[in-house]
C-alpha positions as CSV (number, residue, x, y, z in Angstrom):
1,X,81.5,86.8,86.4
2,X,81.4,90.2,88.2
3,X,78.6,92.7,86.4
4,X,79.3,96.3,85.8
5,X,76.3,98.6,86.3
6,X,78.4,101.6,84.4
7,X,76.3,102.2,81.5
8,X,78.1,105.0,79.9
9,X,81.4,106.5,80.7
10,X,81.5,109.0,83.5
11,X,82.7,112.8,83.5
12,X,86.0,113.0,84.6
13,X,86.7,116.7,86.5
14,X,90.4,116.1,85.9
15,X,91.0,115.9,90.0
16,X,92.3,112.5,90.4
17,X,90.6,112.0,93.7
18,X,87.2,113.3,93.2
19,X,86.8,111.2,89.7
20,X,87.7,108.4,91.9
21,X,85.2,108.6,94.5
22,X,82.7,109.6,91.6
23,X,83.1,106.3,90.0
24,X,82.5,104.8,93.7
25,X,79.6,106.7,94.1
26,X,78.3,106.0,90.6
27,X,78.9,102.2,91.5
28,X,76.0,102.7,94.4
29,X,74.0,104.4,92.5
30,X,72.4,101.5,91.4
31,X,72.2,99.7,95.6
32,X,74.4,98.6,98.2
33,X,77.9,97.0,97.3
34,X,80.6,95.1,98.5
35,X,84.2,95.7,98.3
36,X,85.5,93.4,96.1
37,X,82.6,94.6,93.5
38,X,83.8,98.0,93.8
39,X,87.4,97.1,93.1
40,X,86.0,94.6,89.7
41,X,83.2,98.0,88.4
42,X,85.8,100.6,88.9
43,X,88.7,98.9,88.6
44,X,90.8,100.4,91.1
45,X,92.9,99.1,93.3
46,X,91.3,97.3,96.1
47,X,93.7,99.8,98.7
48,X,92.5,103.0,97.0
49,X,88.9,101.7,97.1
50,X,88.8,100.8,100.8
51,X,91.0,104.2,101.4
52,X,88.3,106.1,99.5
53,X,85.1,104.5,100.7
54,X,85.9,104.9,104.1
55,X,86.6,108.4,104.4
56,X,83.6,108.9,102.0
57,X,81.8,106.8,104.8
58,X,83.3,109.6,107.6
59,X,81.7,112.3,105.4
60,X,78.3,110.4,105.5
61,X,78.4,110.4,101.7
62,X,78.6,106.1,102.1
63,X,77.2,104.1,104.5
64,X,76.9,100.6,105.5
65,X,74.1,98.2,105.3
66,X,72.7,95.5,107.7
67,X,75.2,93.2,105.7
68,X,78.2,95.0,105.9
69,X,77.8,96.4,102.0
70,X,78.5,100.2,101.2
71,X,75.9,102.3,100.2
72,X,74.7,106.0,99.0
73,X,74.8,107.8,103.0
74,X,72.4,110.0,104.4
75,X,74.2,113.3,103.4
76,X,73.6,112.8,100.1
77,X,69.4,112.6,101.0
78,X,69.7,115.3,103.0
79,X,71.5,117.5,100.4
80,X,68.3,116.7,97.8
81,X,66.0,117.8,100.5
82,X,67.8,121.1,101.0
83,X,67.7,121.4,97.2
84,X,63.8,120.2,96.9
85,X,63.4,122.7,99.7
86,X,65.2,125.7,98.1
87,X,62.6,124.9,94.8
88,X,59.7,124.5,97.2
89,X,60.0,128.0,98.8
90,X,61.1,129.8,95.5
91,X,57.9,128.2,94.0
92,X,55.5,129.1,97.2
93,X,55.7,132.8,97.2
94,X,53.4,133.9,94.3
95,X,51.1,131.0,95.9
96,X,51.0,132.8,99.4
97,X,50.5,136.1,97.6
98,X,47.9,134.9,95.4
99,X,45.7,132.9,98.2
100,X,46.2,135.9,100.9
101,X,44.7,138.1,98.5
102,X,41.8,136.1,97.9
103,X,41.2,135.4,101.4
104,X,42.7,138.4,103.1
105,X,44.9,135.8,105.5
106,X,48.0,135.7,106.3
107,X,49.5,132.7,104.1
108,X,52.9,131.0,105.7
109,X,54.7,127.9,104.7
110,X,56.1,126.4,107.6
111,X,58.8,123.3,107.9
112,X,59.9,120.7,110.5
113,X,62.7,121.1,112.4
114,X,63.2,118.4,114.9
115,X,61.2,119.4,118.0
116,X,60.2,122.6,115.8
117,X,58.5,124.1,113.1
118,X,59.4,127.1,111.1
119,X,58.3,129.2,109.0
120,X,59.9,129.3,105.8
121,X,57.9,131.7,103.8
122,X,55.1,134.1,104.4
123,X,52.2,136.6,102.8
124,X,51.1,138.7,105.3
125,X,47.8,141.0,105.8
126,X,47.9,144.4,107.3
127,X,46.2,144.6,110.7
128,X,48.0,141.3,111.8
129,X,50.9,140.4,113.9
130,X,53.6,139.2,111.1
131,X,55.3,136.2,111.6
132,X,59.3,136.8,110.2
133,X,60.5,134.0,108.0
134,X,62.9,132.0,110.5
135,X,60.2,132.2,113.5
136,X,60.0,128.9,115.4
137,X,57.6,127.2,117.7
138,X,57.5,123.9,119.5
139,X,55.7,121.1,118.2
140,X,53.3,120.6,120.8
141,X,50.4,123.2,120.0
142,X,48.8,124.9,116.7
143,X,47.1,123.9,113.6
144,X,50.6,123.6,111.7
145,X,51.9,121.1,114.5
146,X,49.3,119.0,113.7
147,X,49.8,118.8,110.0
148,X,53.5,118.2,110.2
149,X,52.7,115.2,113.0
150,X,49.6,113.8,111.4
151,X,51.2,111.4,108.8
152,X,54.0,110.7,110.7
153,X,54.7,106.8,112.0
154,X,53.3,105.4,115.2
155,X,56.5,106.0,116.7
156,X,57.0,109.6,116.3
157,X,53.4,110.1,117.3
158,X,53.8,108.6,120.2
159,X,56.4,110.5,121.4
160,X,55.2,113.6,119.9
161,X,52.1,113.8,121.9
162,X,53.5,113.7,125.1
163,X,52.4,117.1,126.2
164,X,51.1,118.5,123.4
165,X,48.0,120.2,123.6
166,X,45.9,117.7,120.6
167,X,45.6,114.1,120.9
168,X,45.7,111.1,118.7
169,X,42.1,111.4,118.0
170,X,42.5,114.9,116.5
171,X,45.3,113.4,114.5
172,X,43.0,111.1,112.9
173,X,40.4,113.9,112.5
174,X,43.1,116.1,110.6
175,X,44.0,113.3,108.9
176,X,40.3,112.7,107.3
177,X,39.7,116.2,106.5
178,X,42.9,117.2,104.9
179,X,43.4,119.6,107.0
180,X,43.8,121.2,110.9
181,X,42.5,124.5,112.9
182,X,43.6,126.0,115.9
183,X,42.6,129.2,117.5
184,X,44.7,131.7,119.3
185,X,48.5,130.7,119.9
186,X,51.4,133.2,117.9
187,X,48.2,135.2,117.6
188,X,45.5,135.6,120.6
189,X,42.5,137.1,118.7
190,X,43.0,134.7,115.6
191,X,42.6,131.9,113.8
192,X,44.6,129.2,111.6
193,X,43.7,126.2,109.1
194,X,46.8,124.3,107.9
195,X,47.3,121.8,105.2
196,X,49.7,119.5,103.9
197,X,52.1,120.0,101.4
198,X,53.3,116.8,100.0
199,X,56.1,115.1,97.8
200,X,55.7,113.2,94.5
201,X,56.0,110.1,96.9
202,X,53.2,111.9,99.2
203,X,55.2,112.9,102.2
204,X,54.5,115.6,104.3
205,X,57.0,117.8,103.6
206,X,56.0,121.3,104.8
207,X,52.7,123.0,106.1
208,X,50.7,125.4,104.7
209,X,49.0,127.6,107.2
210,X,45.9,130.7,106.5
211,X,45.6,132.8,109.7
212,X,42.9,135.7,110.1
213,X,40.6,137.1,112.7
214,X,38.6,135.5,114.5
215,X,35.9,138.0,113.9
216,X,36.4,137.2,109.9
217,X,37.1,133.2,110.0
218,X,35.5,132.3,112.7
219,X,36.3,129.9,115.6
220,X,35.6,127.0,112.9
221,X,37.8,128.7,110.3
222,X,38.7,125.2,108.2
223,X,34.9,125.1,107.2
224,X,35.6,128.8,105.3
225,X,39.2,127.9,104.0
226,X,40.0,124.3,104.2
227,X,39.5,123.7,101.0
228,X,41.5,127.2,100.0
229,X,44.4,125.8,102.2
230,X,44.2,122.2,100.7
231,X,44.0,123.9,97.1
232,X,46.8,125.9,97.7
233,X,49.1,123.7,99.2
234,X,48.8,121.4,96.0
235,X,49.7,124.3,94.3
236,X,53.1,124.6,95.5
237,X,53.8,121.6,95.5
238,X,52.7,121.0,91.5
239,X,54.9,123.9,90.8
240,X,58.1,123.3,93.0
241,X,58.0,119.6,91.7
242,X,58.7,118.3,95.4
């Protein structure tokens, strides 16, 4: 006997085709399905489902599995990490303001963009060189790098690190303490510790970054703030609830 996972009737928008895929979608919500389950928990016709699902699957809003099953696509994943993203930078700006102030650095918030990381959000100090929110740099030098690369799988490190300017061992370091330093780079004359901000399921979903002169952090700046930068990046991502 087929099994409906629709617990409670869903809202209808009144737009024929869009409740349709709706109730296709709210099918996978609950994991990957065939065809002929779709037809029996929606109970359309089997042409309108395979019509639907496919184009939904040329949108990237279905996918298939490694049996042939449809499933929620990657679209939709990526449109809840926009979302979590927008929260987590809304969230992070009274946090860069606050931890700036008490450590007169300049506090960023930096993302992973591919080959790149960006920054996202930023608190800066006068006397420094600011860093715009939109600024990217390669992944291959820099505290922040090292954060965003440090929990990543074997895989990506290992293709990460060709050419970069750190090595697995310092990966490992930064992955002990909590937290990574670099001196010079965007900034000749100054310094940067960078920790990780994580997700409820404790991915590394952004870097936090505190950059000041060398003359005021020293060349050993994570001994003075890592535990500012680990503090803070907690913060954010307590508030944003990412």
């Amino acid at each position: 006997m087929a099994h409906s996972t629709m617990t409670s009737p869903p809202q209808m928008s009144g737009v024929g085709v869009l409740d349709k895929a709706s109730l296709l979608l709210g099918v996978l919500e609950s994991g990957p399905a065939t065809l002929a389950r779709l037809v029996s928990d929606t109970g359309l016709k089997r042409p309108t489902v395979h019509r639907l699902v496919v184009a939904l699957e040329r949108l990237r809003l279905v996918a298939r599995d490694g049996q042939g099953r449809f499933a929620l696509g990657p679209r939709l994943g990526d449109m809840v990490v926009e979302a979590r993203q927008d929260r987590l930078k809304a969230q992070a700006g009274p946090v860069l303001a606050q931890v700036s102030a008490r450590t007169g650095t300049s506090a960023r918030l930096h993302r992973r963009r591919g080959r790149m990381r960006i920054c996202v959000a930023s608190s800066e100090v006068l006397g420094g060189e600011p860093m715009p929110v939109g600024t990217a740099f390669p992944m291959k030098s820099g505290a922040v790098a090292q954060v965003l690369l440090a929990w990543e799988e074997p895989e990506v490190l290992y293709e990460a690190l060709r050419g970069a300017r750190f090595s697995a061992a310092m990966l490992s370091g930064v992955r002990r303490r909590g937290w990574a330093q670099s001196v010079g780079g965007w900034e000749p004359d100054m310094a940067t510790v960078s920790a990780p901000v994580r997700s409820p399921e404790g991915r590394v979903i952004a870097a936090l970054s505190l950059s000041g002169p060398i003359s005021r952090v020293s060349r050993n700046p994570g001994h003075q703030l890592g535990c500012e930068a680990i503090d803070a990046a907690v913060r954010i991502a307590e508030l944003s609830g990412c």
